[in-house]
C-alpha positions in Angstrom: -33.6 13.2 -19.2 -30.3 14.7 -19.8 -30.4 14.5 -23.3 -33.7 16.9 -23.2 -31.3 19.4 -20.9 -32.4 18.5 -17.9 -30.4 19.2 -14.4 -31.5 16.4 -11.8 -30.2 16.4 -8.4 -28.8 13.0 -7.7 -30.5 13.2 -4.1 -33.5 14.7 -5.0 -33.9 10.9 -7.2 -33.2 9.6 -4.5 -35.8 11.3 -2.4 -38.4 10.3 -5.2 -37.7 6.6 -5.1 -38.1 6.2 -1.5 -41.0 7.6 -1.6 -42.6 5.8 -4.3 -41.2 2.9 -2.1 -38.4 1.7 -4.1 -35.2 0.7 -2.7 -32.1 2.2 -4.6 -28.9 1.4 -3.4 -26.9 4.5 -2.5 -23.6 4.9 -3.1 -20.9 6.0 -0.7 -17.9 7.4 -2.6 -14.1 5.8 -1.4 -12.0 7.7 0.1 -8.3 7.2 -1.8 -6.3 5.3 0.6 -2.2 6.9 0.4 0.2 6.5 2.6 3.1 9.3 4.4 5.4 9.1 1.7 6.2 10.4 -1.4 5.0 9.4 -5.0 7.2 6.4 -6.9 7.5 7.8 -10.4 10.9 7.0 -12.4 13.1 6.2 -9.6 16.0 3.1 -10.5 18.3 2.3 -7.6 21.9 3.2 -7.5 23.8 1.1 -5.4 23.7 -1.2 -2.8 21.8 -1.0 0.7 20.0 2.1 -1.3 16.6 1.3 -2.2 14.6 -1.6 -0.3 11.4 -2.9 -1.7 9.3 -5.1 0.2 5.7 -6.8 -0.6 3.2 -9.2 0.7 2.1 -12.6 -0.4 -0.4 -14.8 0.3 -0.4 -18.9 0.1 -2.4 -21.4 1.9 -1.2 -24.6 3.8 -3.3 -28.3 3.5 -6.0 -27.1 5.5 -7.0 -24.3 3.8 -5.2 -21.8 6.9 -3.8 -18.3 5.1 0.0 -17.5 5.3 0.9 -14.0 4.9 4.5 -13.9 3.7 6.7 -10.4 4.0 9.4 -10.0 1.2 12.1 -7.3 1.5 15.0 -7.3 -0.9 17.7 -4.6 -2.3 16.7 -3.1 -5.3 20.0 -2.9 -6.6 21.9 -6.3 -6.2 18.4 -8.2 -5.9 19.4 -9.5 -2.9 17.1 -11.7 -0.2 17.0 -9.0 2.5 14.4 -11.3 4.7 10.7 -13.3 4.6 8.5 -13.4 7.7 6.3 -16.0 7.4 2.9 -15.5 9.6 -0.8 -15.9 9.7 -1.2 -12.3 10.5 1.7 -9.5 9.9 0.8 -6.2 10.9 2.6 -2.9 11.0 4.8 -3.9 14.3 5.6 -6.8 13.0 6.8 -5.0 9.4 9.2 -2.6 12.0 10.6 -5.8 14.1 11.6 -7.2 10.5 13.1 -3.7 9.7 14.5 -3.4 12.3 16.5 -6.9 12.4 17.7 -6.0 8.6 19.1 -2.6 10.0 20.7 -4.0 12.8 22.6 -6.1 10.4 23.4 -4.5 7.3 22.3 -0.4 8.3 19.8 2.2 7.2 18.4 2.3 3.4 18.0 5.8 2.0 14.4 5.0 0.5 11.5 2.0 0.6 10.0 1.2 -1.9 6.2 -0.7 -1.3 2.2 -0.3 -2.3 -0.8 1.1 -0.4 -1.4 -1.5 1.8 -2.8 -0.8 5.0 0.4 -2.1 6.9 2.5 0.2 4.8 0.7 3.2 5.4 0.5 2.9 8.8 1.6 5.8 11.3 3.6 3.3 13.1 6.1 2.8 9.9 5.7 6.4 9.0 6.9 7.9 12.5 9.9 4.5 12.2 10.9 6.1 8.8 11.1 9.1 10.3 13.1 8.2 13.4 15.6 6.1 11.0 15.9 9.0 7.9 14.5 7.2 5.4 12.4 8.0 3.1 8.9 6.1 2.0 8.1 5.8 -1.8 5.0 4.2 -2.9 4.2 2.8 -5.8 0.8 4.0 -7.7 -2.2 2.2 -6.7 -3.6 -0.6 -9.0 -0.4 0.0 -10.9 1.8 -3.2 -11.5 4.6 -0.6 -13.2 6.6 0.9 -10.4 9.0 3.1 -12.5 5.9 4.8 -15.0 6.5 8.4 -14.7 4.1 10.0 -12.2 
């Protein structure tokens, strides 16, 4: 239809389908999930106890059970910072992990991590906040960190 310069309403098809008593599945756009920080682009640490990055992982154990493993290291030296190993991590236990790495070796300036939903908690952005350090996130779907945003 659109070739012959035709505007059709999306909804309006819709409307026309369910009444002819056809089922079309509709849509529901996603909403971008982002967290309280700031964009990653270019950004290469410059020394020590600078930059932290920290990810999850996943394994399984004989039985099939799911381990959720949380990696934080120093950008810089490359350097274990710590791995808590769990069935189920979520944002409290991401601050008691932070918080044990602080205790010991101080405050980062920036952290670096993806989107995911324990990252962009409020509970780690209102932590960040409290300690004066600064979120970065790394572009969603993107496995290159350092691309230019």
């Amino acid at each position: 239809m659109l070739e012959a310069g035709y505007q059709v309403n999306l909804k309006k098809v819709h409307r026309l389908w369910r009444e002819a008593g056809l089922k079309v599945p509709f849509r529901k756009r996603k909403n971008k999930r982002a967290g309280h920080g700031l964009p990653m682009g270019a950004h290469h640490p410059i020394d020590a106890n600078v930059t932290w990055a920290m990810d999850f992982q996943f394994d399984a154990t004989g039985d099939g059970k799911v381990l959720k493993l949380l990696n934080i290291i120093d950008e810089y030296s490359r350097e274990y910072l710590a791995t808590l190993v769990d069935r189920s991590i979520d944002a409290e236990g991401v601050i008691s992990a932070l918080d044990g790495i602080v205790a010991e070796r101080g405050t980062p300036v920036y952290i670096r991590m993806d989107n995911g939903p324990e990252f962009i908690s409020h509970a780690l952005s209102n932590w960040a906040k409290e300690m004066s350090v600064t979120l970065y996130f790394i572009d969603p779907g993107s496995p290159f960190p350092e691309r230019e945003v």
